[in-house]
C-alpha positions in Angstrom: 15.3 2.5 0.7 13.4 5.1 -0.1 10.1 6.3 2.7 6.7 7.3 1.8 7.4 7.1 -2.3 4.5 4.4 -4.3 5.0 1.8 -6.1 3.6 -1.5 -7.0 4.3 -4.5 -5.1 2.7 -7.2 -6.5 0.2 -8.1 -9.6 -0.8 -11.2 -11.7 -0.1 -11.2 -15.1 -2.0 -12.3 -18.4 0.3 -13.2 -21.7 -1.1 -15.2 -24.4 0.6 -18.6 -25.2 0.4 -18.8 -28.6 3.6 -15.8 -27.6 5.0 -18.0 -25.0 7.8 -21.3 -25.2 7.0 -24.0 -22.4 9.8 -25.2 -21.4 8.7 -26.8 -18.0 6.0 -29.2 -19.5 5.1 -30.6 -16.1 2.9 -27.5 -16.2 0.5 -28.9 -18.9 0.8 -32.9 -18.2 -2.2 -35.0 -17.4 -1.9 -35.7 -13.6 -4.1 -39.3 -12.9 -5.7 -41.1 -10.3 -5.3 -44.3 -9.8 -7.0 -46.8 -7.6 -4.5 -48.6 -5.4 -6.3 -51.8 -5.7 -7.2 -52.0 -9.1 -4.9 -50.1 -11.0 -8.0 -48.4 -13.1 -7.7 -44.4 -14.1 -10.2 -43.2 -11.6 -9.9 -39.4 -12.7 -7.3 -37.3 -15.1 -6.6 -33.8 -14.3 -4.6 -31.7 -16.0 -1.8 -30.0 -14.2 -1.9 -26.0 -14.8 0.7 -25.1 -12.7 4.3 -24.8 -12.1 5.8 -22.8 -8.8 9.0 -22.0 -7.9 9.9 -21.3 -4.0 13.6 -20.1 -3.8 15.1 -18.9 -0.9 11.6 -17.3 0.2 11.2 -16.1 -3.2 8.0 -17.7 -4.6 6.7 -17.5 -7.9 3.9 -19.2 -9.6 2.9 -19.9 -13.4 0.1 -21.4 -14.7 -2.4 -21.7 -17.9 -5.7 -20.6 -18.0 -8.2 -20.5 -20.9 -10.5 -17.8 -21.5 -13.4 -17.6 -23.6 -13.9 -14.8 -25.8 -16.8 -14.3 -28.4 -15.8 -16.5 -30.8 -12.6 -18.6 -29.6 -11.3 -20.0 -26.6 -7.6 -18.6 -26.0 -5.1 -19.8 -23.6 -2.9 -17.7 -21.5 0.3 -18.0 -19.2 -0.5 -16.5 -15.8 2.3 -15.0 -13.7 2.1 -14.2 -10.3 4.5 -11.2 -10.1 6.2 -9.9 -6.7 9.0 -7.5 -5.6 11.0 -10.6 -3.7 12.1 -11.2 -7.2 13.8 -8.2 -7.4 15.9 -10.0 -4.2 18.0 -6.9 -2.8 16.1 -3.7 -4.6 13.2 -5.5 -3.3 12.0 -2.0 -1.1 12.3 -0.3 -4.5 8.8 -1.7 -5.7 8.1 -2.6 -9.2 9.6 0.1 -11.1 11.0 0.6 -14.6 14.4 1.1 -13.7 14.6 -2.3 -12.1 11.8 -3.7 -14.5 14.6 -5.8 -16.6 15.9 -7.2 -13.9 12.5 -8.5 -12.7 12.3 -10.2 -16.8 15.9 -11.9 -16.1 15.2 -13.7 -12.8 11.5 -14.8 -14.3 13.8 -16.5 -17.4 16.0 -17.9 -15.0 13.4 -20.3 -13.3 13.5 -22.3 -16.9 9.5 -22.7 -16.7 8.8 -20.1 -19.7 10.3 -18.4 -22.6 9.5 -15.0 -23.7 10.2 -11.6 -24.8 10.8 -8.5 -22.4 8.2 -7.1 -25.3 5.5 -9.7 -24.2 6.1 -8.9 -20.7 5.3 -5.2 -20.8 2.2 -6.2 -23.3 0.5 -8.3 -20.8 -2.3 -7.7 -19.2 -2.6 -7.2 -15.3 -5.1 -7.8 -12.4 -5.1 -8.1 -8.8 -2.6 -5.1 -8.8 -0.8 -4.2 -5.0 0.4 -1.0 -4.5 2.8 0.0 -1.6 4.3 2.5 0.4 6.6 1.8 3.5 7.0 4.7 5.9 8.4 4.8 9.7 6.1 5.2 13.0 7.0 4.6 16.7 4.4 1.1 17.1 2.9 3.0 20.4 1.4 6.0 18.3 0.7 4.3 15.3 -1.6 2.3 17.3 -3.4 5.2 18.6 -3.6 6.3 14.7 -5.2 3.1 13.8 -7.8 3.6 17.2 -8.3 6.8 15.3 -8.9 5.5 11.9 -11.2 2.8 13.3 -13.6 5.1 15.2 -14.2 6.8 11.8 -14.9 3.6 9.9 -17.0 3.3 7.4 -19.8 1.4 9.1 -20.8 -1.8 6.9 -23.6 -4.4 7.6 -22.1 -7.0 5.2 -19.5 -9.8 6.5 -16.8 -9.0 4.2 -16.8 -5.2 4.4 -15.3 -3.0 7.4 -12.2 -2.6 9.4 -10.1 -5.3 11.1 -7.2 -4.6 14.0 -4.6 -6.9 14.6 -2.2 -6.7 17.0 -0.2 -9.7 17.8 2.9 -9.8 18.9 4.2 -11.3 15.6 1.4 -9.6 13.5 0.3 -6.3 14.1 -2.0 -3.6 11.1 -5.3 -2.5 10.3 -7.2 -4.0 7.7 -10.3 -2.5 5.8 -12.2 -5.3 3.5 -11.2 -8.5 2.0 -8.0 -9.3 -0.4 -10.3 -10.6 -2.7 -13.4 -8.2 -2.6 -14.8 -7.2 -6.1 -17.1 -4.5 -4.1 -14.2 -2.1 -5.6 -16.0 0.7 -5.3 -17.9 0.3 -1.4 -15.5 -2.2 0.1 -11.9 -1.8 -1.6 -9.0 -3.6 0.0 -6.6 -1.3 1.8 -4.2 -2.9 4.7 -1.4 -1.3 6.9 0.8 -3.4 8.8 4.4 -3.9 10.2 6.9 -4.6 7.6 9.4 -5.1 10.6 7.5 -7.5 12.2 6.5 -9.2 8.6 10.0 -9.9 7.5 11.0 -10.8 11.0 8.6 -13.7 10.7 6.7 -14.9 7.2 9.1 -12.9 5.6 12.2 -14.4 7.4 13.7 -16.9 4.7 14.0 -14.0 2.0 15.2 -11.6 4.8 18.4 -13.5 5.6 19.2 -14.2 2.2 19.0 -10.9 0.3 18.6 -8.3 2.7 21.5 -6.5 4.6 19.2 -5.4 7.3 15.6 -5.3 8.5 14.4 -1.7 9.2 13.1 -0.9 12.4 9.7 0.6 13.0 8.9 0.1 9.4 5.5 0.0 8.6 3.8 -0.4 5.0 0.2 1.2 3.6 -1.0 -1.3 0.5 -4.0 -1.8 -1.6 -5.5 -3.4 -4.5 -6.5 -2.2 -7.8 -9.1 -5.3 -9.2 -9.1 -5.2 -12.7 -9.1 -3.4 -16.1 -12.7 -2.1 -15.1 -11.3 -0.8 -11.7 -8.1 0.7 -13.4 -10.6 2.3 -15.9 -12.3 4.5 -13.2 -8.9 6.4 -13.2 -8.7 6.1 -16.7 -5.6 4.2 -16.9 -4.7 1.2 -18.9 -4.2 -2.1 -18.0 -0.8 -3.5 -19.4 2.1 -3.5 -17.5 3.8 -0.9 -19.1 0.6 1.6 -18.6 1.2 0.6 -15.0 4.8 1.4 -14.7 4.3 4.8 -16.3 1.7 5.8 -13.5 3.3 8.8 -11.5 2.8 9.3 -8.2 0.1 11.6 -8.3 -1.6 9.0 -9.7 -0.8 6.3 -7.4 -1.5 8.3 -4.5 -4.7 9.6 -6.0 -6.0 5.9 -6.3 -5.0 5.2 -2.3 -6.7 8.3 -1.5 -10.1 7.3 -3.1 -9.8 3.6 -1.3 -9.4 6.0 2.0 -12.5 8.0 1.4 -14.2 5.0 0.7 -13.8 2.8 4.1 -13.3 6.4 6.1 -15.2 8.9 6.9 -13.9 12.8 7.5 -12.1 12.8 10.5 -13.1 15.5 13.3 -10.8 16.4 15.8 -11.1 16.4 19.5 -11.3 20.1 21.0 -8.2 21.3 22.3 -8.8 22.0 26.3 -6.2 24.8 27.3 -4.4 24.6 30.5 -4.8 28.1 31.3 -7.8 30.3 31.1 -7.6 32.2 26.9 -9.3 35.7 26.5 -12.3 34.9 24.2 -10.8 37.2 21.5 -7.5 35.2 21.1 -9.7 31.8 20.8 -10.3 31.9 17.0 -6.0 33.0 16.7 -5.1 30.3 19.2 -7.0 27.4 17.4 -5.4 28.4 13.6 -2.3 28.3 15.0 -3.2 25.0 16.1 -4.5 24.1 13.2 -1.7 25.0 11.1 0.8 23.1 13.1 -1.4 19.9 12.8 -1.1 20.2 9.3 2.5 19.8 9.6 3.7 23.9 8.8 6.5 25.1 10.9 6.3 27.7 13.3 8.6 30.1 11.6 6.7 29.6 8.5 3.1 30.2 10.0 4.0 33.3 11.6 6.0 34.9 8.4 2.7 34.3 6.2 0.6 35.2 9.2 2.2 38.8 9.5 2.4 39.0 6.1 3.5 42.7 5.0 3.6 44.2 8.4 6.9 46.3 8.7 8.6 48.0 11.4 7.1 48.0 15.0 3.8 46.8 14.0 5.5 43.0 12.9 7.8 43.2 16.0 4.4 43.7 18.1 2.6 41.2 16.4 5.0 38.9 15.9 6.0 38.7 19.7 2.2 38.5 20.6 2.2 35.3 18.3 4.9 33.7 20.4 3.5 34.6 23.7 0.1 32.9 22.5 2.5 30.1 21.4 4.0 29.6 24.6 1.1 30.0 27.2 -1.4 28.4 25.1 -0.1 25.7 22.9 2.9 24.5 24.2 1.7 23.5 27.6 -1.2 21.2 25.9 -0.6 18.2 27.8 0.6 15.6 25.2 0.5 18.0 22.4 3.7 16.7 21.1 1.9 12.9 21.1 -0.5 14.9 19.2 1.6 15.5 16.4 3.2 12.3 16.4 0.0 10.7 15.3 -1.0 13.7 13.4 2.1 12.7 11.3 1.6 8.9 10.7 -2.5 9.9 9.9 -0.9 12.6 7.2 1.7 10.0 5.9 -1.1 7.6 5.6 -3.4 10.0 3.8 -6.4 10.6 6.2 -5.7 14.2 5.7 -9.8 14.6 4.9 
């Protein structure tokens, strides 16, 4: 399994059926109702869909028609997810596991067609993931954090949501199936533990070897082809699995600016008394460290090209301010803890 790397989790795709065998007709019969009395049709429906629920795996196909300019054209919808990639399902969606995905789709015996058609197809309603660890205790206090810089937001279905149940536990900015891509995207981060421990459960026991502990997961949602097209990226599936992960990152970053504002920092209160002229030193070595540098390294690029006695002076001054100033900060080390989930999240504005 591989931490804090993107990649998609979920999407619905668009394939036109004129490129596309039925073999389950069930999913285009007429489906009537009958009075019980009489025996008369009261209404015919036709049945558009077809879904498939193996082991916890669920996958659903349907037909839709849409209307173009001058024709009405009818599509096969797929609702793609990585359960169907059963054990490489931490992996994402990916093209090195992107065949395997096409095999178990043919394998349900709803639809034919090619792995060509597949990668044509047109996407929407795209999740993207990344799973990452945190101890549940700090990655609370992120989320209090990431909350008390919230985007504020008059309308119902805009602004942050906690939830912490003992089964169910994230932080949740805007609705699933907001449109408002640009003011209110969707963007959720929850326990993946706690997830496969309980709606997740039935897939969990049958193709995983384990369930990670103190797994968490950042998601969200890229709309449509006029979302994807503010990043200027294309909307088949094989644009998609070609995006690197600058470019998955850079789209989670704008969804964080968007429900967050720029995060300020509590002032550091010092346990013992500093000389005003080591103030300004003291606080960029603090600030260095809570951008995840290592001690070693801040001080080689802090001395710089000082040789001989000078470095030894400067550098032993740097660890005496280091020791009577920084690491006596009570819960300092806390303070990177959450420091670190906030940076593996993003919020690093």
């Amino acid at each position: 399994m591989k931490l804090n790397t993107w990649s998609m989790d979920s999407l619905k795709v668009r394939i036109p059926l004129a490129k596309v065998k039925v073999l389950d007709e069930s999913i285009r019969e007429l489906v009537l109702k009958v009075s019980a009395q009489s025996g008369e049709v009261l209404e015919s429906i036709e049945n558009t869909k077809a879904n498939r629920d193996e082991k916890g795996i669920k996958t659903t196909f349907s037909i839709e028609q849409r209307a173009t300019k001058f024709d009405t054209i009818p599509y096969l919808i797929i609702l793609i997810n990585a359960k169907q990639l059963k054990s490489r399902y931490f992996e994402g969606i990916t093209t090195s596991n992107v065949t395997g995905l096409y095999s178990y789709l043919m394998s349900l015996d709803v639809v034919k067609f090619s792995l060509k058609e597949l990668l044509k197809s047109e996407c929407t309603d795209i999740d993207f993931k990344k799973d990452f660890e945190a101890d549940e205790l700090d990655i609370k206090k992120a989320f209090d954090t990431m909350q008390s810089h919230a985007t504020p937001a008059k309308d119902y279905d805009k602004g942050s949501k906690l939830f912490w149940q003992k089964d169910n536990k994230g932080l949740q900015f805007n609705k699933r199936n907001s449109t408002k891509f640009d003011s209110a995207p969707f963007l959720k981060i929850y326990s993946k533990t706690l997830d496969l421990k309980g709606k997740s459960n039935i897939f969990a026991l049958n193709y995983l070897d384990t369930i990670p502990q103190d797994l968490w997961r950042i998601e969200y949602t890229i709309k449509n082809k006029k979302h994807l097209a503010t990043f200027d990226i294309g909307n088949t599936f094989s644009d998609l699995l070609s995006l690197s992960q600058e470019q998955m990152k850079g789209m989670c970053d704008k969804s964080l600016k968007a429900v967050l504002e720029q995060r300020t920092r509590d002032v550091v209160k010092y346990p013992n008394e500093i000389a005003p002229k080591y103030i300004i030193l003291v606080n960029s070595l603090i600030w260095h460290l809570d951008n995840g540098n290592q001690w070693g390294v801040i001080k080689s690029n802090l001395l710089g090209s000082l040789k001989g006695t000078n470095r030894s002076k400067k550098d032993k001054q740097l660890d005496e301010l280091y020791k009577a100033y920084i690491r006596p900060i009570e819960g300092y080390n806390k303070h990177l803890a959450i420091d670190s989930i906030l940076n593996q999240i993003g919020y690093t504005f």
